[in-house]
Structure formats: C-alpha cells, structure tokens
LORORO-867123 format. One record per residue (C-alpha): residue number from 0; residue in one letter; z, y, x. Coordinates in Angstrom, 3 decimals. Each point is the difference from the previous one (the first is absolute). Layout:
REM residues N
<guza=NUM; romar=a; w=Z; v=Y; u=X>
...
***
This chain:
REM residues 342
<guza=0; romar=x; w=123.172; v=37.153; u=72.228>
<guza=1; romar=x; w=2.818; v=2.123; u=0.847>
<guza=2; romar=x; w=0.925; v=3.898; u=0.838>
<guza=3; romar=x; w=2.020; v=2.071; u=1.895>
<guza=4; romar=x; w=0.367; v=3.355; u=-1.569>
<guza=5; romar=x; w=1.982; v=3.054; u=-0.098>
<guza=6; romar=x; w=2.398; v=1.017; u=-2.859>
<guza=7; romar=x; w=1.791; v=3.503; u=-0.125>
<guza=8; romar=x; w=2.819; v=-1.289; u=-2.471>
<guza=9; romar=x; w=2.178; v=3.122; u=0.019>
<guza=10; romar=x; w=0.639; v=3.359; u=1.742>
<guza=11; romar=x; w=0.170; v=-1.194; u=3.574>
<guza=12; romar=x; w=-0.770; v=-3.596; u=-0.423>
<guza=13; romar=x; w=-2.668; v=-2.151; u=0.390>
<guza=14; romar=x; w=-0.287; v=-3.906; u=0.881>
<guza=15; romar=x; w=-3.047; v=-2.180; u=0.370>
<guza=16; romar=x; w=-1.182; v=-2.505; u=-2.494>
<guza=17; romar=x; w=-1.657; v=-2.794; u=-0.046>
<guza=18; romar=x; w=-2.291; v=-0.340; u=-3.273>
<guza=19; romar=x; w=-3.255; v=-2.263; u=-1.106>
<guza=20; romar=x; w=-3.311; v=0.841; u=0.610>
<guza=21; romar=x; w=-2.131; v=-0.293; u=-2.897>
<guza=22; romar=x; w=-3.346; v=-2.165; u=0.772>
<guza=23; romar=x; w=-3.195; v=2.028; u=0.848>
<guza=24; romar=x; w=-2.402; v=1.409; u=-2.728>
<guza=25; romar=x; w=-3.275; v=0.938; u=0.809>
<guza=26; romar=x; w=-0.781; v=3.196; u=2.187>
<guza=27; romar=x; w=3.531; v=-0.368; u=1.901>
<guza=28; romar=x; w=1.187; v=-1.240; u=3.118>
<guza=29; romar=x; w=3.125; v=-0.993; u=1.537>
<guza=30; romar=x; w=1.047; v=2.214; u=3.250>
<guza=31; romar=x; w=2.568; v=-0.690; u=2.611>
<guza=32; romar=x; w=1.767; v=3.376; u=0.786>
<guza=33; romar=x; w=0.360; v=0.684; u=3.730>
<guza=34; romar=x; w=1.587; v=3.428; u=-0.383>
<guza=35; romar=x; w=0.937; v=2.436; u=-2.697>
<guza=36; romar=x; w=1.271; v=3.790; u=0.621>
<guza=37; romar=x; w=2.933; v=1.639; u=-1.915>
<guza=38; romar=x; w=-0.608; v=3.272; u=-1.849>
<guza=39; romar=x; w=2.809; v=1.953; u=0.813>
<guza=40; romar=x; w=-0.831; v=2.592; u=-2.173>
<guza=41; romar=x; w=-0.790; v=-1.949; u=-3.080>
<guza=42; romar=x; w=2.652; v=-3.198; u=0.637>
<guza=43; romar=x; w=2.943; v=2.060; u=1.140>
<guza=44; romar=x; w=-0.364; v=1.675; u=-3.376>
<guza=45; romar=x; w=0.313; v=-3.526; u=-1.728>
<guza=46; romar=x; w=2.224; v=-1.372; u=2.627>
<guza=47; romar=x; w=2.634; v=2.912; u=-0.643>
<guza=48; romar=x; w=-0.201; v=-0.303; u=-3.693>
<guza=49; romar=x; w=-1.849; v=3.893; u=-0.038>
<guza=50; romar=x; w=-3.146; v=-1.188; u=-2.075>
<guza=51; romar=x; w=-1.012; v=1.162; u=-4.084>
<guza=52; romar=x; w=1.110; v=-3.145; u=-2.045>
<guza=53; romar=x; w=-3.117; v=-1.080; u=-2.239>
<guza=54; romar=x; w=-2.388; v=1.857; u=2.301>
<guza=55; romar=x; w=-2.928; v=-2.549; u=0.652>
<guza=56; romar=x; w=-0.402; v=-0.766; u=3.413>
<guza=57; romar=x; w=-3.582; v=0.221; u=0.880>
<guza=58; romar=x; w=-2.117; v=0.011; u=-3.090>
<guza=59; romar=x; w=-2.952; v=-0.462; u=2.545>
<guza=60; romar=x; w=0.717; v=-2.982; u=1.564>
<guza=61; romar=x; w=0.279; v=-3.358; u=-1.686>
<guza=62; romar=x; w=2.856; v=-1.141; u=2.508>
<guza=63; romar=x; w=2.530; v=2.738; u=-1.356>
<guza=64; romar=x; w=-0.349; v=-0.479; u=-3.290>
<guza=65; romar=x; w=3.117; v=0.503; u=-2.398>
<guza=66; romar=x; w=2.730; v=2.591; u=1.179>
<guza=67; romar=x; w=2.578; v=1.226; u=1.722>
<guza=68; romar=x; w=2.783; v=-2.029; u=-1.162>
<guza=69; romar=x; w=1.733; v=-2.389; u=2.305>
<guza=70; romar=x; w=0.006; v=-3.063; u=1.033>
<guza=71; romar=x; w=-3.633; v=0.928; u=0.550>
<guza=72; romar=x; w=-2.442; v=-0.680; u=3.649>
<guza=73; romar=x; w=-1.533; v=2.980; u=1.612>
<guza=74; romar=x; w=-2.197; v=0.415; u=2.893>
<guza=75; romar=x; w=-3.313; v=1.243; u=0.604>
<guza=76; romar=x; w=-1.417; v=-0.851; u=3.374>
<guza=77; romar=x; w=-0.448; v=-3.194; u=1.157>
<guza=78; romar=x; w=-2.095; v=-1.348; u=2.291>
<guza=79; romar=x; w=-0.784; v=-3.970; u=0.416>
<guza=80; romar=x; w=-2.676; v=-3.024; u=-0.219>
<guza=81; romar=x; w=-1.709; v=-1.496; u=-2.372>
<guza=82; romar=x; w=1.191; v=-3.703; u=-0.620>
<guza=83; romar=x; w=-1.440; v=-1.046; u=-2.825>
<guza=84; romar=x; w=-2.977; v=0.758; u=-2.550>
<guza=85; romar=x; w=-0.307; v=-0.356; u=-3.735>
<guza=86; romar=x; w=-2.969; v=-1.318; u=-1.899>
<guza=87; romar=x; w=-3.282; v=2.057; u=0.613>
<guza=88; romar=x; w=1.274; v=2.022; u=2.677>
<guza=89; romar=x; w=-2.041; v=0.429; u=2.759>
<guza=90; romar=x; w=1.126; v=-2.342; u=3.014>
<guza=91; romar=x; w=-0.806; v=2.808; u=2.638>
<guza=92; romar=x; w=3.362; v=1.341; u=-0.833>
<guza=93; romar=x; w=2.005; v=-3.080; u=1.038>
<guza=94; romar=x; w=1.923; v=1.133; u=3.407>
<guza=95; romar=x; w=-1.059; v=3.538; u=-0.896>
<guza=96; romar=x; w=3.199; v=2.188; u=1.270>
<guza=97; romar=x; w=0.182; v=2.677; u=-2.860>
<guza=98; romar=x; w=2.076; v=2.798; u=-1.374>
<guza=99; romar=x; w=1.599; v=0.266; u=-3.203>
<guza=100; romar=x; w=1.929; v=2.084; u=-1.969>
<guza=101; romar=x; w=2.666; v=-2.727; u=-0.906>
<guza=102; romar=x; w=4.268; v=-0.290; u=0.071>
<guza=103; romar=x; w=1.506; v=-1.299; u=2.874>
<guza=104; romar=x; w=-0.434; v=-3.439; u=0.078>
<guza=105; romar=x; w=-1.011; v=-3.372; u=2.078>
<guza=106; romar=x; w=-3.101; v=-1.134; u=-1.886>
<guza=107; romar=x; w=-1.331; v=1.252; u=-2.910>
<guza=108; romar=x; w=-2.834; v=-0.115; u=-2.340>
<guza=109; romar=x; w=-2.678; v=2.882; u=-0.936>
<guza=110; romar=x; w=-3.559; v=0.480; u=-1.221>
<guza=111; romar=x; w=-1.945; v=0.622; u=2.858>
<guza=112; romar=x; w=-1.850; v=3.325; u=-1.111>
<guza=113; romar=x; w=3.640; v=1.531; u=-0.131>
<guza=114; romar=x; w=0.136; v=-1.191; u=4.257>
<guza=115; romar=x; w=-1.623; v=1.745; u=2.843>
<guza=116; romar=x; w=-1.451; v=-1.665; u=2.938>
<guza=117; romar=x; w=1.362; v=1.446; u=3.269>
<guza=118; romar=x; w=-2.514; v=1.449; u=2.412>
<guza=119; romar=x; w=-0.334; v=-2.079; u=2.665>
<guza=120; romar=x; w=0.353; v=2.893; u=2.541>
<guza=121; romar=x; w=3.485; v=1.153; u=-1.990>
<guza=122; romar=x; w=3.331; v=-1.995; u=1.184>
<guza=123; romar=x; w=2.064; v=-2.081; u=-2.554>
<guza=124; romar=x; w=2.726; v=2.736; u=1.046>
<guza=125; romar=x; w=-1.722; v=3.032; u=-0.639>
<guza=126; romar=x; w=-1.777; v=-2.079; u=-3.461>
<guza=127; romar=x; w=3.708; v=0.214; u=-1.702>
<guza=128; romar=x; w=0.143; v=4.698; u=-0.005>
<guza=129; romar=x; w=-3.379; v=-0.333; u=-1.823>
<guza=130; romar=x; w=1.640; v=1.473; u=-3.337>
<guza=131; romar=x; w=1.946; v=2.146; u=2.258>
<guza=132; romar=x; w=-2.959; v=1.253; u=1.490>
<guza=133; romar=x; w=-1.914; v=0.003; u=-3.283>
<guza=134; romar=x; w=2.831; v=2.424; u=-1.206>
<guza=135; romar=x; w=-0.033; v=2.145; u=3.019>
<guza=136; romar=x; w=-3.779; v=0.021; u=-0.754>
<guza=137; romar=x; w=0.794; v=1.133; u=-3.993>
<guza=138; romar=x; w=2.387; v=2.951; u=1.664>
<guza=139; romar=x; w=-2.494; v=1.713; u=2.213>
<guza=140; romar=x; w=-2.957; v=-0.610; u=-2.942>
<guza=141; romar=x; w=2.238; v=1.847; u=-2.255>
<guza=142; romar=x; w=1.492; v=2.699; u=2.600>
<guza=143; romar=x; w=-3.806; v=0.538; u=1.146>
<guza=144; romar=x; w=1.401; v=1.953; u=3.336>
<guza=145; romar=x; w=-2.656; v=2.464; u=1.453>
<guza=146; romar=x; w=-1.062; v=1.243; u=3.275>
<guza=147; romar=x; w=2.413; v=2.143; u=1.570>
<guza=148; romar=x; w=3.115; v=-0.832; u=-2.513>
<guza=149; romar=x; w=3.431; v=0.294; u=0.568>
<guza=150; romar=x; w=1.509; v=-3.237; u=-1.130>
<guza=151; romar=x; w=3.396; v=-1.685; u=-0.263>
<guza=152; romar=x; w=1.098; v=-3.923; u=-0.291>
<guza=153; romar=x; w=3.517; v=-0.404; u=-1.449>
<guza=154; romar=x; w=1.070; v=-3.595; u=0.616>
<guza=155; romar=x; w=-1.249; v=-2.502; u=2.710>
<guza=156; romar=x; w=0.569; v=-3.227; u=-1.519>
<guza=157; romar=x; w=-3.022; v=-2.126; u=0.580>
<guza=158; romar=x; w=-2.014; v=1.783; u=-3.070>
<guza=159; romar=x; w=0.842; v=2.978; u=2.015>
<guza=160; romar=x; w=-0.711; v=-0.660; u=2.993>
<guza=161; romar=x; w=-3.356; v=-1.724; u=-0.978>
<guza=162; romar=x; w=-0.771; v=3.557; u=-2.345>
<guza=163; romar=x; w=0.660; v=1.774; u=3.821>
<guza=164; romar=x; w=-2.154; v=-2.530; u=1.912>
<guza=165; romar=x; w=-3.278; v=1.309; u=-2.740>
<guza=166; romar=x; w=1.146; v=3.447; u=0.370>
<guza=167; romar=x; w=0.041; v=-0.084; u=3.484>
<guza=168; romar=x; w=-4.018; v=-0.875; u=-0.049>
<guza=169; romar=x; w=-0.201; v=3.525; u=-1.915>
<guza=170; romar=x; w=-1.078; v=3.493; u=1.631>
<guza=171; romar=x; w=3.504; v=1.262; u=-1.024>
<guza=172; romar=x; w=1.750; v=3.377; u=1.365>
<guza=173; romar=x; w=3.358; v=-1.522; u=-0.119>
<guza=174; romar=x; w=1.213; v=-3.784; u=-0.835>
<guza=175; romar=x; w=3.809; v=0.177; u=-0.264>
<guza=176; romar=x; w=2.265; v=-2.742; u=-0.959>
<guza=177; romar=x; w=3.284; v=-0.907; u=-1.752>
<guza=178; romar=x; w=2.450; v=-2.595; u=0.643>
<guza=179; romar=x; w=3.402; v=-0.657; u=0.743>
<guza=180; romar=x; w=-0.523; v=-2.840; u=1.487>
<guza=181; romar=x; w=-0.175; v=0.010; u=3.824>
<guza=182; romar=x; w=-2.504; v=-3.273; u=0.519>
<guza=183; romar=x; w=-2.396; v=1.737; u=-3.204>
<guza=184; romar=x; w=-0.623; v=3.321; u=1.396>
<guza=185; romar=x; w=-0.529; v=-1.194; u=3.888>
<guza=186; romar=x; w=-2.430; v=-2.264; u=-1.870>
<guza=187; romar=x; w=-1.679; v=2.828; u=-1.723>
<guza=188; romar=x; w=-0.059; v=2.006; u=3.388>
<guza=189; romar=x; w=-1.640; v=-3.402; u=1.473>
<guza=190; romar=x; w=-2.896; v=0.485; u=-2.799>
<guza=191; romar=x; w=-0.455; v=3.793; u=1.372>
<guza=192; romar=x; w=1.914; v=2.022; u=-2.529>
<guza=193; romar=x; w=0.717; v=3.667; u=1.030>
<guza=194; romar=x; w=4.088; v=-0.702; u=-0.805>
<guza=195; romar=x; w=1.994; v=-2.162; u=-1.636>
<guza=196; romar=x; w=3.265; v=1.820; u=-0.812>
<guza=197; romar=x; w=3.485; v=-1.604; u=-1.276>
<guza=198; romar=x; w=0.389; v=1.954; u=-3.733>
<guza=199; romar=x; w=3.883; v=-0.288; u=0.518>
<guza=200; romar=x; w=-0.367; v=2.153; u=3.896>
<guza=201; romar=x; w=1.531; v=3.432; u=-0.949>
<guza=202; romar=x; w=-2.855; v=2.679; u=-0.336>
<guza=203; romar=x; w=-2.533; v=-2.769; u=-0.913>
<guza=204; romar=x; w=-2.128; v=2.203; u=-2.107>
<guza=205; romar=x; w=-0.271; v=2.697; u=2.327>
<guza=206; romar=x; w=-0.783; v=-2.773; u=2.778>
<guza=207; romar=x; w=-2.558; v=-1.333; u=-2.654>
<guza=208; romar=x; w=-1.890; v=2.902; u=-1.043>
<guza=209; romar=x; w=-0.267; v=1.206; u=3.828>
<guza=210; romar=x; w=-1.983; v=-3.323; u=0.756>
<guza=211; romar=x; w=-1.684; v=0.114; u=-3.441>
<guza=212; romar=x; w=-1.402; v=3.656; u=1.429>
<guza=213; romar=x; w=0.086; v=0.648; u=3.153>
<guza=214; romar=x; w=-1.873; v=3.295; u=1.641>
<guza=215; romar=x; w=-1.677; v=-0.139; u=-3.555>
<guza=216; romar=x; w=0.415; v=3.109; u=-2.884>
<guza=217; romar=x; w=0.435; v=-3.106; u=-2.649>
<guza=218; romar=x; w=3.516; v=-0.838; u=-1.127>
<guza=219; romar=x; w=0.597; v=-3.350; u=-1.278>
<guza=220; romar=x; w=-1.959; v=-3.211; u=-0.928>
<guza=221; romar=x; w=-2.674; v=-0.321; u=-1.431>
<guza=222; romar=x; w=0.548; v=-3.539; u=-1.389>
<guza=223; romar=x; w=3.082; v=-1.884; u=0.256>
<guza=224; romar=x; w=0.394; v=-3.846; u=-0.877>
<guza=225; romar=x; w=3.679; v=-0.910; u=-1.403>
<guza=226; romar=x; w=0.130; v=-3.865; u=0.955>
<guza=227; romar=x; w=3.715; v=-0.536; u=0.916>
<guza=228; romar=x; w=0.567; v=-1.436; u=-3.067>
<guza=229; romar=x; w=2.485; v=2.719; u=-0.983>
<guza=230; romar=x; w=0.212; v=2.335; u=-2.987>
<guza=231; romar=x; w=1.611; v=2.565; u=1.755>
<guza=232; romar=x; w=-2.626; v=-0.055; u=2.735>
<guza=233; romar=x; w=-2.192; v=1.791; u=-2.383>
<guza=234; romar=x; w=2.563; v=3.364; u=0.186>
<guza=235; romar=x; w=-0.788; v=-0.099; u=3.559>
<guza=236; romar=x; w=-3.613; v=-0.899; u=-0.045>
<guza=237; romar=x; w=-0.292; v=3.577; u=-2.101>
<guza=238; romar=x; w=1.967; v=2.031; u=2.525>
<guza=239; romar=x; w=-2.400; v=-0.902; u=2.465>
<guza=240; romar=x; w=-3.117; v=0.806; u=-2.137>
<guza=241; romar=x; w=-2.024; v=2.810; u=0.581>
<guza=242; romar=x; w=-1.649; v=2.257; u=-3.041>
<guza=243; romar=x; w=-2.239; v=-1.672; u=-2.036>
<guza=244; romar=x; w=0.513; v=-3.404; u=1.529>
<guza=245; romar=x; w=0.055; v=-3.730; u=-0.760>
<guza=246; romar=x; w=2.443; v=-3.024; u=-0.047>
<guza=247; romar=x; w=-1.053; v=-3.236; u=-0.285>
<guza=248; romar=x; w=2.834; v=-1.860; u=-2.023>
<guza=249; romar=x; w=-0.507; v=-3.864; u=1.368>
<guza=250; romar=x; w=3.618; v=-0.907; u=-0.481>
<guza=251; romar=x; w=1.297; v=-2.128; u=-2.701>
<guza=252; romar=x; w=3.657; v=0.809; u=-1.065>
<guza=253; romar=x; w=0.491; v=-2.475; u=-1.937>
<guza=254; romar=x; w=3.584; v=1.122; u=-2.303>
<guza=255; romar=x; w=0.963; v=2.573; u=2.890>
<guza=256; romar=x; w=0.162; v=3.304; u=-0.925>
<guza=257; romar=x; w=0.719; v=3.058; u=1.486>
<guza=258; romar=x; w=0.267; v=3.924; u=-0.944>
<guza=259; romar=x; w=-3.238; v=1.699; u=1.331>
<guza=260; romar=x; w=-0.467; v=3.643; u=0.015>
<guza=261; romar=x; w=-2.738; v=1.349; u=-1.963>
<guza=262; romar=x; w=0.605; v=3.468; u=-0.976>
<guza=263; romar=x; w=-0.127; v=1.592; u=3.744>
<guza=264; romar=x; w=-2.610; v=-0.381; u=2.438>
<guza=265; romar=x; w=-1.923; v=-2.571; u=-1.646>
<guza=266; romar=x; w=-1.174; v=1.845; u=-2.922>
<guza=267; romar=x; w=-0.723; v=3.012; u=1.625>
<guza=268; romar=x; w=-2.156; v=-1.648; u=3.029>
<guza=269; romar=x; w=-2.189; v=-1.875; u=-2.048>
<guza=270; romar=x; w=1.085; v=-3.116; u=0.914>
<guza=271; romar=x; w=-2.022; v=-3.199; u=-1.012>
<guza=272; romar=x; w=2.041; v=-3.137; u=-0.054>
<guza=273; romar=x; w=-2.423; v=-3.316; u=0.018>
<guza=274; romar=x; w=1.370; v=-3.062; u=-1.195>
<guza=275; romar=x; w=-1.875; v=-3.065; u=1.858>
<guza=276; romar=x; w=0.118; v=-3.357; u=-0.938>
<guza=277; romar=x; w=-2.239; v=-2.730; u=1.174>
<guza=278; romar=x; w=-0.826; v=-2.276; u=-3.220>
<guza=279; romar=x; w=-2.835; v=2.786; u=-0.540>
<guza=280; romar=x; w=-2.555; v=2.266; u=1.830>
<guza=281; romar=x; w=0.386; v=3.503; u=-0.976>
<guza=282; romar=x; w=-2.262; v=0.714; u=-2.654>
<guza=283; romar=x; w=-1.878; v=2.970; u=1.802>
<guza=284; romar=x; w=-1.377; v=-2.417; u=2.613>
<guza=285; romar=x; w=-0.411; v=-3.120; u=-1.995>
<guza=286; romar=x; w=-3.737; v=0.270; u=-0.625>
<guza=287; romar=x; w=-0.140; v=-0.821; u=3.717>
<guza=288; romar=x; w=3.002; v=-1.817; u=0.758>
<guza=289; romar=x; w=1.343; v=-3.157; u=-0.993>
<guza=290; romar=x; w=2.869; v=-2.830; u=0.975>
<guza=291; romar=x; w=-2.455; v=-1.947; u=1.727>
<guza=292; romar=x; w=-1.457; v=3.210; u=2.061>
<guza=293; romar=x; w=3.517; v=1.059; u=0.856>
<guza=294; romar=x; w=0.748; v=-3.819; u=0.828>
<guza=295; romar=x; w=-2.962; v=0.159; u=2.338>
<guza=296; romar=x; w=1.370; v=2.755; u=1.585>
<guza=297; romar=x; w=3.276; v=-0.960; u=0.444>
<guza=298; romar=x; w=-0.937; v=-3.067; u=1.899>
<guza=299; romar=x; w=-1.727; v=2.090; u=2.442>
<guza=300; romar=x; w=3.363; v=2.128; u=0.397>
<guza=301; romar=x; w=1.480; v=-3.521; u=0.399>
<guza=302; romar=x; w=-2.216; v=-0.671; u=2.654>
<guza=303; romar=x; w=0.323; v=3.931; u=1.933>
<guza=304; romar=x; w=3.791; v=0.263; u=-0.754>
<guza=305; romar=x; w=1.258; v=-3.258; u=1.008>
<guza=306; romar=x; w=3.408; v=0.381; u=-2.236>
<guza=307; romar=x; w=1.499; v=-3.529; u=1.471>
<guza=308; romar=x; w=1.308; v=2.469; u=2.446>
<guza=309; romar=x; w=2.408; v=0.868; u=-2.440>
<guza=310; romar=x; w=1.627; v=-3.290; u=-1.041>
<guza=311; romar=x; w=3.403; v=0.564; u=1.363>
<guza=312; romar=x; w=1.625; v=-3.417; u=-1.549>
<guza=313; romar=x; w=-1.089; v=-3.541; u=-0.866>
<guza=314; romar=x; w=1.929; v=-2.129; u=-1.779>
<guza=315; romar=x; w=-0.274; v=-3.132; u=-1.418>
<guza=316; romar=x; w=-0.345; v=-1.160; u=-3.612>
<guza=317; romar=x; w=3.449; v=-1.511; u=-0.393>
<guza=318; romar=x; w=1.523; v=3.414; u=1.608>
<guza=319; romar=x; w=-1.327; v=2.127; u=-2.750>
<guza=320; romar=x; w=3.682; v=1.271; u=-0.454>
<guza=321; romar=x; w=0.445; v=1.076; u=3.201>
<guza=322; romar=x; w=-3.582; v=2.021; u=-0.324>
<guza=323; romar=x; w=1.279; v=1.901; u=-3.089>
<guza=324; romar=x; w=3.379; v=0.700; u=1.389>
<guza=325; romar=x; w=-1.573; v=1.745; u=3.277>
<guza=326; romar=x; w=-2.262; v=2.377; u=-1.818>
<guza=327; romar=x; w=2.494; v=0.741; u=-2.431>
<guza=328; romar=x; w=2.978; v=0.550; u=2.469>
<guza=329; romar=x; w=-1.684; v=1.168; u=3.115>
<guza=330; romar=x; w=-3.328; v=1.204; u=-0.772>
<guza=331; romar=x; w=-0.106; v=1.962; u=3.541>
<guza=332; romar=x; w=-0.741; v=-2.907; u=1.837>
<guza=333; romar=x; w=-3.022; v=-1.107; u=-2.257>
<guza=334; romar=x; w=-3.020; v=1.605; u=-0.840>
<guza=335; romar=x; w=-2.383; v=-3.551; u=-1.044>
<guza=336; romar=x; w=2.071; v=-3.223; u=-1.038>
<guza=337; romar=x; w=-2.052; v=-3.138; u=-0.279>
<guza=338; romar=x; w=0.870; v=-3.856; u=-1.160>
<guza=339; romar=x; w=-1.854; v=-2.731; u=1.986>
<guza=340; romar=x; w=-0.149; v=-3.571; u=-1.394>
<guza=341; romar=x; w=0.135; v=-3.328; u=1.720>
***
C-alpha cells in the first residue's frame, strides 16, 4: 500500500513522496489523515535550515525518531481515521477518527496506544492544536501566574495566542500582549487581553509598562512568557520585568543567537528566567501531574477555546510548497496554516 508524505530535502525545499507501507504488526492500525497542522515554530526552523545538526528530534515519540539531518519528515499533529487494524487489535477502533503525533502525510501506520481518540464533542478542526494547546497548557503550569499578577505575552502565533486564551480565564491585574502582527494582536484583544502592543511602535515600553500597571504602585511584570520564537525577544522580555520576577522561556531557537544583556537590570532585579518545554512536567508538580492529566485538560481547553477560529489557510496536500512559502515570506497574513487531504 502506498504513501504520500512530506520531505524537507534542503533549506527551503520540500516535495512529497510517495513510499511503501510496511504490512501491519500487531497493536497497530492503519489511519487515513484528514488534516494535519504546520508548526510554524518548530518547521520554519527546519524549513529555513536554522535547526542543531545531530540533535534528535523527539526522543519521546516513536514517529521522530533519528535526527535533524535532511532529507528527513516532520510533523506532529495530525488528525484522521482509522482504516485498517492489525492482528489483536481491538475492532472498536476501526472508523475511530483519532489524533496522532505523526509527519505530514496521507496514510500512515502507528501503534494505537501512541493515538488518541477525539472527543466526540471536540471538532476534527479544533482536534489538530491539541499539542499546541498541550504546550500552551506546559507554559502556564510552569509560569504558575497568581491572583492579581501583572503579566505579559510576547508573540501571538497560535502557541501564543492559545497561552493568552488560558491566561485570560485567570484573576489577573493586567494581561498585555506582544505582536507585530496586526491580525495576532486584534486576535489577542478578541480573547480579552488588556493590550496588545506592536514592539517596533516608538515608545513601546513606556506604552507597555503603563498597561502592565496602571493606577497601581507596581512597576513591571510579574511574569512574562517569551514565545516569538526570537532570541532577542528575551532582551526585551527583561526590560519589561519587574523586581524579582519570572520569564517563562517556551521558545526554541534552534541555531539563532543573539547578544542578551545580563549584567544590568537583570541581575540586580532578581530576575528568574524559566525555560519550558513540553516533553516533561516540571518536576515540582509531577507527583500530581502527568501527560495524560495535562492531555485531559487540554481537551477540555479544546473544547472552551475553540482554536479552529484561528486557521487562517487551508491548503491542499499537493500545495505543500505554496504553504511553506506563505509563512515564511508573509507571515502577517497567517497565524494557523493547515493541509487538508482528498
């Protein structure tokens, strides 16, 4: 049986390829994909040619095994049908529509305790952010924002803007946001963040920490979440900290670097910088918490949220070119990019 899948080949290229399915073993089945979601933090970095050579690519999941080293597949969130079963498992799962942390690709095989059945009261659409939202979940676990905080979003991608739509459910003093992106921050204002300022508008930090306080005697954040991707985001993310605060690192930089200034403000405020990453639960909560608890939870934020909102493109399979080249070259116009498959 034959494959579709997705190859990044080189810096700025990738093609689909067709390739032989192996026959079923027992515990898999075979799944029809009906729609998969591009990372654009994660596959711009390997689309642009910006990620560690040798680095493995998910040592957690069985689907990304080996590294990055091209030509190589990539993905993570794909959403589709099940189509066929291998020996001993359970035929309840035939015509199951499931998610599954796989490359982009047309049909594919996987053991079925690495899929996820999809809630029957969550959309195939909103299904495809669930490691999106599980991320956004990770963030706010390891910022652990309290009542009455003063607390700042930089970047309103769709791991943003899903970090905002949590943060809006908190008792917060102030909820600013960061984007330069016109369509991200009226999206963030949508959610019911206090602001959502333009980082390049001239006085932008004075702007930012007057919304960050208000009428209040408290200068600054008191947590601040650097998701734009950017190294560089993480001077700024410090300017707008207040003493003894926190910022959650969730950004992957892949071989960017940038100078960051360490000797000033930041060493004499205390400043606590947080790197996040969801493969684990922070230790300090993991007699409590789990994957499957925070999966559990971010289906329900699947469910309150609604993130299909968000999908600003669709394109199909064969126009996976065309997908790559839009984010890269005119990210303003997208915030979620999705393939769909005939």
């Amino acid at each position: 049986m034959e494959s579709r899948a997705l190859f990044f080949i080189a810096p700025h290229q990738v093609e689909v390829r067709q390739e032989s399915l192996p026959a079923l073993q027992a515990g898999q089945a075979r799944v029809q994909t009906i729609c998969s979601a591009i990372s654009p933090g994660t596959e711009m970095l390997i689309y642009r040619g910006e990620f560690p050579a040798d680095l493995p690519l998910d040592e957690t999941l069985s689907s990304l095994s080996g590294t990055f080293t091209y030509p190589l597949k990539y993905g993570y969130a794909v959403v589709g049908v099940v189509v066929g079963l291998g020996p001993g498992v359970n035929p309840t799962w035939l015509g199951q529509q499931v998610f599954a942390f796989q490359p982009h690709a047309d049909l594919f095989i996987a053991a079925v305790d690495e899929m996820l059945p999809i809630p029957h009261d969550v959309s195939i659409e909103d299904a495809v952010f669930l490691p999106n939202m599980e991320t956004a979940v990770n963030f706010v676990l390891d910022g652990a924002p309290a009542i009455g905080e003063q607390v700042t979003v930089l970047g309103q991608g769709i791991v943003g803007l899903l970090t905002t739509a949590l943060l809006v459910q908190f008792p917060l003093a102030s909820l600013v946001t960061v984007d330069k992106y016109t369509i991200r921050r009226q999206a963030a204002i949508d959610l019911g963040a206090s602001a959502s300022l333009d980082p390049e508008e001239a006085e932008f930090l004075e702007a930012a920490q007057r919304c960050l306080q208000g009428d209040r005697p408290y200068p600054g954040a008191d947590l601040v979440f650097e998701l734009t991707g950017s190294p560089v985001a993480l001077d700024l993310a410090i300017s707008l900290c207040g003493f003894n605060s926190r910022v959650v690192v969730g950004s992957w930089y892949g071989t960017k670097r940038a100078v960051i200034n360490l000797g000033g403000r930041f060493h004499r405020n205390r400043i606590q910088l947080i790197s996040s990453q969801v493969s684990t639960v922070k230790p300090e909560i993991s007699g409590r918490w789990d994957k499957s608890r925070r999966f559990d939870l971010a289906w329900e934020m699947l469910k309150r949220i609604r993130p299909s909102r968000w999908i600003t493109q669709r394109f199909p399979f064969a126009q996976t070119s065309q997908a790559y080249q839009l984010i890269d070259q005119n990210p303003g116009v997208t915030i979620q990019v999705v393939f769909t498959y005939p």
